[in-house]
C-alpha positions as CSV (number, residue, x, y, z in Angstrom):
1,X,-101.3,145.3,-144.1
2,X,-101.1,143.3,-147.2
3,X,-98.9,140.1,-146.2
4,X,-101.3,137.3,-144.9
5,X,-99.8,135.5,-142.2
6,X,-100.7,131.3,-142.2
7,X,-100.4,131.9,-138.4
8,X,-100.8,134.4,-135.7
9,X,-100.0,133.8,-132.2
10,X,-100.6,135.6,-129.5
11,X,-98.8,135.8,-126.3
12,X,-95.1,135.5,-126.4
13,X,-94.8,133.4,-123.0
14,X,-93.3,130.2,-123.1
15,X,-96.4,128.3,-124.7
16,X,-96.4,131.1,-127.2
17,X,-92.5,130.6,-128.1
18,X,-92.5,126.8,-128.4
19,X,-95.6,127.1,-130.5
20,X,-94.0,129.6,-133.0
21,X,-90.7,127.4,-133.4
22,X,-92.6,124.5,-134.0
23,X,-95.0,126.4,-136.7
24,X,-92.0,128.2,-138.4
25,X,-89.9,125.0,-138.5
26,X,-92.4,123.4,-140.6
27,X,-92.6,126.2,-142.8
28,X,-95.2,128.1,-141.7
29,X,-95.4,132.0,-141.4
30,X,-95.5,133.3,-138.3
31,X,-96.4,136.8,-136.5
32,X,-95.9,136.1,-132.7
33,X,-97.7,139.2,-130.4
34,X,-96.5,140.0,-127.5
35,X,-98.3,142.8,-125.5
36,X,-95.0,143.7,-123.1
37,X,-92.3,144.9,-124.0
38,X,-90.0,141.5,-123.6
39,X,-90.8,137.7,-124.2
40,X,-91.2,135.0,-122.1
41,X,-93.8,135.6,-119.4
42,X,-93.5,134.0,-115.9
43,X,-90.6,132.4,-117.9
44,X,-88.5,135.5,-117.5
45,X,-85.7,136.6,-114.8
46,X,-86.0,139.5,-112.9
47,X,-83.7,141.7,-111.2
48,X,-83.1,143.0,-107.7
49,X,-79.8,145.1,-107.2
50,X,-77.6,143.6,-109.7
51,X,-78.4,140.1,-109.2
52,X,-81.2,138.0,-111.7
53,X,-83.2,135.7,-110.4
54,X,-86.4,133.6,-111.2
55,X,-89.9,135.2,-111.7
56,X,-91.2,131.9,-112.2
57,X,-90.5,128.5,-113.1
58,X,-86.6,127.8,-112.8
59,X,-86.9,123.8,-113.9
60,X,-89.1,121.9,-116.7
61,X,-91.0,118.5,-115.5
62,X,-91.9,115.6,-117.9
63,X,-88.3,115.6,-119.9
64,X,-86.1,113.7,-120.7
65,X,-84.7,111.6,-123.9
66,X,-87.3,109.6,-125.6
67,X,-90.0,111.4,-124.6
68,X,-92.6,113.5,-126.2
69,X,-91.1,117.3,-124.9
70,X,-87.5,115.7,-125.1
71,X,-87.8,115.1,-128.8
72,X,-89.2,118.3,-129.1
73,X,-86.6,120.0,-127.7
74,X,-84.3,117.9,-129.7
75,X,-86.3,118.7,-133.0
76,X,-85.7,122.4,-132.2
77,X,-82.0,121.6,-132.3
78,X,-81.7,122.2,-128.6
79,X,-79.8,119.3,-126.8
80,X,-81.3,118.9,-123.8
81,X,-77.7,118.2,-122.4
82,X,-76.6,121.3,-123.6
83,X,-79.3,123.3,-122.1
84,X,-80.7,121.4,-119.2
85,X,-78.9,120.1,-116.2
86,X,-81.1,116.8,-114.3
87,X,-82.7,117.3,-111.1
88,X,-82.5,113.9,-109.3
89,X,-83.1,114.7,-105.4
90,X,-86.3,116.6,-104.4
91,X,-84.9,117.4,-100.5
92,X,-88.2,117.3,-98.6
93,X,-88.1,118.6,-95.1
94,X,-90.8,117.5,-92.2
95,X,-89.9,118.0,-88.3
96,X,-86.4,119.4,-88.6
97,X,-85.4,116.0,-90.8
98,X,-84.6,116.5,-94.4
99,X,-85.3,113.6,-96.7
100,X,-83.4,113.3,-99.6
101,X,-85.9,111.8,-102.1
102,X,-85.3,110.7,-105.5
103,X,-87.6,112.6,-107.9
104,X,-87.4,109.2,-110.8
105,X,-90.4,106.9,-110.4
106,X,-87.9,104.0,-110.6
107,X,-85.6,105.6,-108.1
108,X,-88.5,106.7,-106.0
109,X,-89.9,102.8,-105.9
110,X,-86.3,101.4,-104.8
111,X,-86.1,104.2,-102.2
112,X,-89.9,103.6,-100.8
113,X,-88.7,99.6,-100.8
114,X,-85.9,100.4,-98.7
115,X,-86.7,102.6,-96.8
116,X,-90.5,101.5,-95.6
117,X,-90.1,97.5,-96.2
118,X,-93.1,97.0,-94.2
119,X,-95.5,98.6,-97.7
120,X,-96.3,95.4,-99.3
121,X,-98.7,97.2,-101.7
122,X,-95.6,99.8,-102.7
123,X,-95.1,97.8,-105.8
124,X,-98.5,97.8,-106.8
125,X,-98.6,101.8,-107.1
126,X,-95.7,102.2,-108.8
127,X,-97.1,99.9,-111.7
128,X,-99.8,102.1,-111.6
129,X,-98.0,104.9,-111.8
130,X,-95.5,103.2,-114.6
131,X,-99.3,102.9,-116.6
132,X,-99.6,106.9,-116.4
133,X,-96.2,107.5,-117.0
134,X,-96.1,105.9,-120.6
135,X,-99.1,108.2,-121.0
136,X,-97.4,111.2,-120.2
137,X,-94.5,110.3,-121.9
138,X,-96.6,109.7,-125.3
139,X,-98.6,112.8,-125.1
140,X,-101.6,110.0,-125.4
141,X,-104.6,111.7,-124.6
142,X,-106.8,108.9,-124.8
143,X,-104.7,107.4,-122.2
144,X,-104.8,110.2,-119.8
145,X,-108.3,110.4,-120.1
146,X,-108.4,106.8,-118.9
147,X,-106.6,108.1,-116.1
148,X,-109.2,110.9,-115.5
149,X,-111.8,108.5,-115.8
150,X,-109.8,106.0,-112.8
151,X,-108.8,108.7,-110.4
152,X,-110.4,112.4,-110.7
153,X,-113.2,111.3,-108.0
154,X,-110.9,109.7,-105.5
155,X,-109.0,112.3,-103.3
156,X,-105.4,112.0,-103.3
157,X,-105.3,111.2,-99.7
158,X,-107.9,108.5,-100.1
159,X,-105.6,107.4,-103.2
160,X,-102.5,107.0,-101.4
161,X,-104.8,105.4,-98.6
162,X,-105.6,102.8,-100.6
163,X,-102.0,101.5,-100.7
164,X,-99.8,102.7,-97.8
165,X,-100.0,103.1,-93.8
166,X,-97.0,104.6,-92.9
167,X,-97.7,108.3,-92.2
168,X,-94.1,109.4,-93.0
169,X,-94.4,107.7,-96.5
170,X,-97.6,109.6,-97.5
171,X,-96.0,112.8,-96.3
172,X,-93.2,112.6,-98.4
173,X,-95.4,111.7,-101.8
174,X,-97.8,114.4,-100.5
175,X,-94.6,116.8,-101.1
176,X,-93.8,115.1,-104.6
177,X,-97.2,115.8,-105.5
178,X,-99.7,118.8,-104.1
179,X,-96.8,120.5,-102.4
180,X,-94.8,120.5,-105.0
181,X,-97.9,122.2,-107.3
182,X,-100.0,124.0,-104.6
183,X,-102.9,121.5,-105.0
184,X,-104.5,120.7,-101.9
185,X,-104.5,117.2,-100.7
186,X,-108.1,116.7,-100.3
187,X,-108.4,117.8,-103.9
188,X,-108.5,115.2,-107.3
189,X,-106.1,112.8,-106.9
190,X,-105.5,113.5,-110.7
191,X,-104.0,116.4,-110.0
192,X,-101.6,115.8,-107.7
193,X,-100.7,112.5,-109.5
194,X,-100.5,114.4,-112.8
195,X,-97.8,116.4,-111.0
196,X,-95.8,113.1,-109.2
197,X,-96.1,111.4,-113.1
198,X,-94.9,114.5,-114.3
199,X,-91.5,115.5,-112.2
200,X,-91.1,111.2,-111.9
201,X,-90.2,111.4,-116.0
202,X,-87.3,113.6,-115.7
203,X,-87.2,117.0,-114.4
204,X,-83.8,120.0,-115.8
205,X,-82.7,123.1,-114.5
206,X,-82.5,125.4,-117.4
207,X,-78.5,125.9,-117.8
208,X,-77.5,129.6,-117.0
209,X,-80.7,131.5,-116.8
210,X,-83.9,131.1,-118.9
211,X,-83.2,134.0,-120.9
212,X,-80.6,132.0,-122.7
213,X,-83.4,129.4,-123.8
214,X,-85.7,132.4,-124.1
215,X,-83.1,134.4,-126.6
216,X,-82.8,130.8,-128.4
217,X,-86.5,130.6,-129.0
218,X,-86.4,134.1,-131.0
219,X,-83.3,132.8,-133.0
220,X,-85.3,130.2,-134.0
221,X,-88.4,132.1,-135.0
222,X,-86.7,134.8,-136.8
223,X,-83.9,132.1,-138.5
224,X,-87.3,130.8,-140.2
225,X,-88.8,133.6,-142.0
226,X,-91.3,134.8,-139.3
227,X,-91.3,137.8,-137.1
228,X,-92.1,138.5,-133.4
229,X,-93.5,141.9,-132.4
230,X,-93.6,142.9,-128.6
231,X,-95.8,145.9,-126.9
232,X,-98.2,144.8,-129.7
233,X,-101.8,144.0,-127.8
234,X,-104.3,142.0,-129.9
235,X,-108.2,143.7,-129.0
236,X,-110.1,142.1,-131.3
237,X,-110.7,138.8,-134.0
238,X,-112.0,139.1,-137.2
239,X,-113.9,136.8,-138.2
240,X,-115.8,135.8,-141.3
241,X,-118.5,133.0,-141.9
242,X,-117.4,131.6,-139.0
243,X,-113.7,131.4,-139.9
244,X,-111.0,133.4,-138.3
245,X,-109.2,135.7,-140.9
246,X,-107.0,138.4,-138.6
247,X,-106.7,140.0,-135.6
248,X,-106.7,143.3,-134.8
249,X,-103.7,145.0,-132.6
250,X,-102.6,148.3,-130.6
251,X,-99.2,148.5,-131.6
252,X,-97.0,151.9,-130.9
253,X,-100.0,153.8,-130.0
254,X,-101.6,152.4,-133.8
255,X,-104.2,150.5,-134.4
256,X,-103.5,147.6,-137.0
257,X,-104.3,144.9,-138.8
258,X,-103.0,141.8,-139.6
259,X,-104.1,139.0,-141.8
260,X,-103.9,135.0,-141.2
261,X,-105.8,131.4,-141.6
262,X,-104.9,130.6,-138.6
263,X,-104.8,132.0,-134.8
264,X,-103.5,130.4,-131.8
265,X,-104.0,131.9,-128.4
266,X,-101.1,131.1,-126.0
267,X,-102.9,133.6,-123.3
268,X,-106.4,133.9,-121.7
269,X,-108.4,134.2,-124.6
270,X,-112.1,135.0,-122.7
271,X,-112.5,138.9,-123.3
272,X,-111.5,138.7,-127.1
273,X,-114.1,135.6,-127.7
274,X,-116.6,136.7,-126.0
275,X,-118.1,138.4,-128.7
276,X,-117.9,135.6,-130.9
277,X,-118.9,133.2,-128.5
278,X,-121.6,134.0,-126.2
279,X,-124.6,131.8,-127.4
280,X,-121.8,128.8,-127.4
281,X,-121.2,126.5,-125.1
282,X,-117.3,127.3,-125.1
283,X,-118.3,130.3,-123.2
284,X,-119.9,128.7,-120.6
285,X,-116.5,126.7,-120.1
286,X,-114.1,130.0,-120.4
287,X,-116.1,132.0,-118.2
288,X,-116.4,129.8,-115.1
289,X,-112.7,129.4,-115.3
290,X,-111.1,131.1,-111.8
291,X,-106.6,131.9,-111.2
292,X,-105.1,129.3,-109.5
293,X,-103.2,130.0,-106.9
294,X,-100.8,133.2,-107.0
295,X,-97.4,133.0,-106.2
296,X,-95.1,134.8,-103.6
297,X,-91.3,134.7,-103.5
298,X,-88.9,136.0,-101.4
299,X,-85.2,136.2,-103.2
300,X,-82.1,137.3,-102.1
301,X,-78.3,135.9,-101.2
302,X,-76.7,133.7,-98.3
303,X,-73.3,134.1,-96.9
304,X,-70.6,131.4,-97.1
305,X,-71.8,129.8,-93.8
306,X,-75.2,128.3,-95.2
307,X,-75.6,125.0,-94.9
308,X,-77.6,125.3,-97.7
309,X,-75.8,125.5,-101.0
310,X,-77.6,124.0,-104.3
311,X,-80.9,121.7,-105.1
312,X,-84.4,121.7,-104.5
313,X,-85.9,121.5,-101.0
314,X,-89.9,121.3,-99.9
315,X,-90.3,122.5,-96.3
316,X,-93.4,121.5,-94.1
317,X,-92.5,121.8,-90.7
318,X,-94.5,120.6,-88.1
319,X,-97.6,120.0,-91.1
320,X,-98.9,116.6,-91.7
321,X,-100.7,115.2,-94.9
322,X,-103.9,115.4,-93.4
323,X,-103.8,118.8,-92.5
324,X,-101.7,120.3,-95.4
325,X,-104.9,121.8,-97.0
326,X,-104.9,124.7,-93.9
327,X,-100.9,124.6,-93.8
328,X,-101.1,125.4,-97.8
329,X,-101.6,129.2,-98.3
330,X,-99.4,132.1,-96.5
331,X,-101.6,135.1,-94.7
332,X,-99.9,137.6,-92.6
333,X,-101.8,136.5,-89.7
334,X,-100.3,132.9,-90.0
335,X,-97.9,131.9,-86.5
336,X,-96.0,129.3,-88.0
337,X,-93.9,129.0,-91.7
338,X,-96.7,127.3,-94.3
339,X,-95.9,124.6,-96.9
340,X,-93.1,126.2,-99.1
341,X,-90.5,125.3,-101.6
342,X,-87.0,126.6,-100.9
343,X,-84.3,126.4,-104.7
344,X,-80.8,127.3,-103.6
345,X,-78.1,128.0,-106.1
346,X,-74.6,128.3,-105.3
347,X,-72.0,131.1,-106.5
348,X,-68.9,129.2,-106.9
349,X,-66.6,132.3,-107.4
350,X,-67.8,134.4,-104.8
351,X,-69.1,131.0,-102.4
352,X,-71.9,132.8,-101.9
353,X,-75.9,131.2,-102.8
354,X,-78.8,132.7,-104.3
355,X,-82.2,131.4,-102.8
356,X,-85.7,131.5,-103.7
357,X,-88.4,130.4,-101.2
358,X,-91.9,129.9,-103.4
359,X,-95.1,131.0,-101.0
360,X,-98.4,130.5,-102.3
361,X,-101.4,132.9,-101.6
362,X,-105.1,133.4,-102.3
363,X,-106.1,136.3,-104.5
364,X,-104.3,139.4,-103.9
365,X,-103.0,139.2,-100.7
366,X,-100.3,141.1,-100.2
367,X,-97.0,139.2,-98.1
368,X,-95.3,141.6,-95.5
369,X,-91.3,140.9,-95.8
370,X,-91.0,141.2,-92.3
371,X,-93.2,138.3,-91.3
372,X,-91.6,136.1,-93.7
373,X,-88.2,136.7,-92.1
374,X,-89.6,135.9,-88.4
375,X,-91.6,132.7,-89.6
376,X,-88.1,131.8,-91.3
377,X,-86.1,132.7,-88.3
378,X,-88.6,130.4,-86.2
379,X,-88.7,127.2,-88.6
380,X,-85.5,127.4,-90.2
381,X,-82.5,129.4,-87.7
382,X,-79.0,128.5,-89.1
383,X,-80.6,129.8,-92.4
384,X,-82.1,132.9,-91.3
385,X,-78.6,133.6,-89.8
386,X,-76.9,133.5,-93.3
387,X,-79.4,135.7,-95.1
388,X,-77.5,138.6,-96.1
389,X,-80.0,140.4,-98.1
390,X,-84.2,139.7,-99.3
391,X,-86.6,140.8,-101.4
392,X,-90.0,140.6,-101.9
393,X,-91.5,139.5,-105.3
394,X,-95.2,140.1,-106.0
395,X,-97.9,142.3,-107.5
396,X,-96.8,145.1,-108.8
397,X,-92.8,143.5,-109.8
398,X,-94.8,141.1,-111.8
399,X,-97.1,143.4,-113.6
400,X,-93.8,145.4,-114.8
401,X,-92.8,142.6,-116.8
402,X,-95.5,140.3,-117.3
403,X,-99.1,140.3,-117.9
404,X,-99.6,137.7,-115.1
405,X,-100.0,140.4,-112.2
406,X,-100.5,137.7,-109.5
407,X,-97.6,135.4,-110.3
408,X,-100.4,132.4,-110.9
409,X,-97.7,130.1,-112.5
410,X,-100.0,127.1,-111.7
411,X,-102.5,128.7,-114.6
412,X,-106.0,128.5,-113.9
413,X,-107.8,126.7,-110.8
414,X,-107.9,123.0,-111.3
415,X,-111.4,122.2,-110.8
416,X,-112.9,118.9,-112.2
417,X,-114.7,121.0,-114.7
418,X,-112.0,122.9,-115.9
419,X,-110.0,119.9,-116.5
420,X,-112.4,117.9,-118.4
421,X,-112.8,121.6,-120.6
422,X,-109.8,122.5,-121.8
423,X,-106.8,121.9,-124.3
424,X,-105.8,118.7,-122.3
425,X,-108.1,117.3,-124.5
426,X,-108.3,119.6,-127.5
427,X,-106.6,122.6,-128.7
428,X,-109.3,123.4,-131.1
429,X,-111.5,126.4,-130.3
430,X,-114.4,124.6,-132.3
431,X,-117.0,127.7,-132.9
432,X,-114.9,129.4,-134.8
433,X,-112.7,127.6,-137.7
434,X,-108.6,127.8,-137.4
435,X,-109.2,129.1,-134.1
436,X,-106.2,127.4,-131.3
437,X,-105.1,127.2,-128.1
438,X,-102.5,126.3,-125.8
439,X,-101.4,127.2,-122.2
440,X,-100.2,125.8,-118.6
441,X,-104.3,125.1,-118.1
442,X,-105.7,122.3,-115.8
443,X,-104.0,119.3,-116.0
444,X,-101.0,120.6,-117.8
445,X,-98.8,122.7,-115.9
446,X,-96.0,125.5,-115.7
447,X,-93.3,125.2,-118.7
448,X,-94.3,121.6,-118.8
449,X,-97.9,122.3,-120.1
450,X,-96.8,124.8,-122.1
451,X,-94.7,122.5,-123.9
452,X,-97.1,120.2,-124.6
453,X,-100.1,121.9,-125.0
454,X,-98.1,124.4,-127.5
455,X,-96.7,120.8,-129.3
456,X,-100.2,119.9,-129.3
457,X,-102.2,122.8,-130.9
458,X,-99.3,123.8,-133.4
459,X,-99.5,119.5,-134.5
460,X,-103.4,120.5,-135.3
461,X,-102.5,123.3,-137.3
462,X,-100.2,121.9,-139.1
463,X,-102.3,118.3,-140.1
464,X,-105.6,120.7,-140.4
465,X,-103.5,122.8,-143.2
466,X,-102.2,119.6,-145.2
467,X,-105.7,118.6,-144.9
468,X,-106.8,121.8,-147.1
469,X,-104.3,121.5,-149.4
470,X,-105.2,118.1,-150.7
């Protein structure tokens, strides 16, 4: 093919579709590959006998006006009024009491000062936490590594140790933070508090269903002169002197190529740099890389008599924080209902509510519906009793859309080495030149680290292409 692209980007999840909207809005030509046959990754809805619900992520953390993925947004000419709707409660239940807790930093420090006066050292982690939040809010990477520096050897039970007694208190930011993002408690405390910084910005609800923001996305793209093409797998770089010049695609059965200066790689890029790669040392980091954890969900529809009608709950039983790291993971073999997250959505029209409970699992484990339903049935009763139909999504319903056939929204494992290896800190594949990348990796998260990682690498390519031109 004879057009040169100035940038190819390949994987059309939602990294992928932020980073081409940026790119083509700043007039930049762009081929966007997508190796399914639809867009959006774990972004997507899926469907169970006539009803949609969500694959994966169903709400964005980290926005909100005046921040760096709120203006974003707002660049893109999408309103984040129009097309998000605030989630202000995170309903946390623990011993068959549900604590309605506000997800806001400043909400969350007048809640934790009225409701546990005794914490005199309350105020002193929420200034700490105001410190991270101006980083997160900046996209200020030297600042976040300041906070990698302070709190990536510290567990985040040893963290919250250092400022509160009440057990109650610690399992309700315990919920805020590792439950909310399947990391376990005993793990960095820069993880969890990455996530509790994250969701304590401003958290939305994507208005609808995602595949209006989705279809929004490929209006944008296509509005601005560049193209999008789906069951279109990129095999193979090429690359010249050291500088990226085109990739090379099955597409229809064909084998293709296409031209560009620059690639960015919105999808697990090891088995296409390998090659390229090897003798470098950003092998060594790709390759010791593992899947986070996968995700489970079982979907389906209440009756009118559910107590449960809309918002966000996080269930953990009988757990406490110092034993939510064995409480985290669901095995068939389990006798009580693990650490999960519950989203429940009412129908006004028909008064009935679509709910989603999240499970999270190691590796491929498959989840048997039927013990799902009795560990529901034991915990949770008066809601098993409205459950008028379930389903079970995992494996094989995610490979049909998706190329993430394990549902691991939480990207790649967040080990101390991954972290301090990634695009949190540069989006620059630096072996080979106008090589990019962005992605939910490490420290960056679900849609949320998509959005900034994809703000981040397409902000490189554009300042690395003025750079040439002058």
């Amino acid at each position: 093919m004879n057009d040169r692209y100035d940038v190819i980007v390949i994987g059309g999840g939602f990294a992928g579709l932020m980073s081409s909207c940026i790119l083509s809005k700043n007039g930049q030509k762009v081929l966007l590959i997508e190796k399914q046959k639809s867009v959006g990754g774990m972004s997507q809805m899926i469907h169970f006998h006539g009803e949609e619900y969500f694959m994966g992520a169903h709400h964005i953390a980290g926005i909100c006006k005046n921040s760096q993925v709120g203006d974003l947004f707002e660049s893109l000419g999408l309103p984040l009024e129009e097309y998000f709707e605030e989630v202000k409660i995170m309903h946390i239940i623990i011993k068959d009491k549900i604590y309605d807790v506000p997800l806001k930093l400043d909400e969350l420090e007048r809640y934790v000062e009225e409701q546990f006066p005794e914490e005199k050292n309350s105020k002193v982690f929420f200034e700490k936490l105001a410190k991270y939040k101006e980083h997160f809010i900046l996209g200020n990477d030297k600042g976040l590594l300041e906070m990698f520096m302070e709190t990536s050897s510290i567990s985040y039970l040893d963290f919250l140790r250092k400022y509160f007694t009440d057990t109650t208190l610690m399992e309700l930011l315990t919920m805020l933070g590792p439950g909310y993002g399947g990391v376990g408690i005993n793990s960095s405390a820069f993880n969890n508090l990455s996530l509790l910084v994250s969701y304590g910005i401003g958290s939305g609800y994507i208005k609808g269903s995602n595949t209006v923001l989705l279809d929004k996305f490929l209006d944008i793209i296509k509005k601005n002169g560049s193209e999008v093409h789906t069951s279109c797998e990129c095999v193979d770089l090429i690359v010249e002197n050291e500088k990226v010049t085109g990739v090379v695609c099955e597409e229809n059965s064909q084998r293709k190529i296409y031209r560009c200066h620059n690639v960015l790689f919105a999808s697990y890029p090891f088995s296409i740099l390998k090659p390229y790669i090897e003798q470098k040392r950003l092998y060594q980091k790709i390759s010791k890389f593992n899947y986070g954890p996968s995700v489970v969900r079982l979907v389906g529809t209440l009756d009118e008599n559910s107590p449960y009608k809309q918002g966000d709950f996080a269930y953990m039983g009988n757990n406490s924080y110092d034993c939510l790291e064995k409480s985290l993971f669901f095995k068939n073999d389990i006798e009580e209902l693990p650490v999960c997250m519950l989203y429940f959505r009412n129908n006004g029209e028909t008064n009935t509510t679509k709910f989603m409970f999240t499970f999270l699992i190691k590796g491929r484990d498959i989840i048997l519906k039927d013990k799902v339903l009795l560990l529901i049935k034991q915990a949770l009763p008066t809601l098993y009793n409205s459950i008028q139909d379930s389903y079970v999504i995992q494996g094989s319903a995610y490979k049909a859309i998706t190329c993430a056939e394990y549902g691991s929204v939480f990207g790649w494992e967040r080990s101390t080495y991954a972290i301090m290896n990634t695009n949190s800190f540069s989006p620059q594949i630096t072996p080979i030149e106008g090589c990019y990348i962005a992605g939910n990796w490490s420290t960056d998260f679900g849609i949320y680290g998509a959005v900034r990682t994809a703000n981040k690498a397409s902000n490189a390519i554009l300042s690395n292409t003025e750079k040439e031109k002058r």
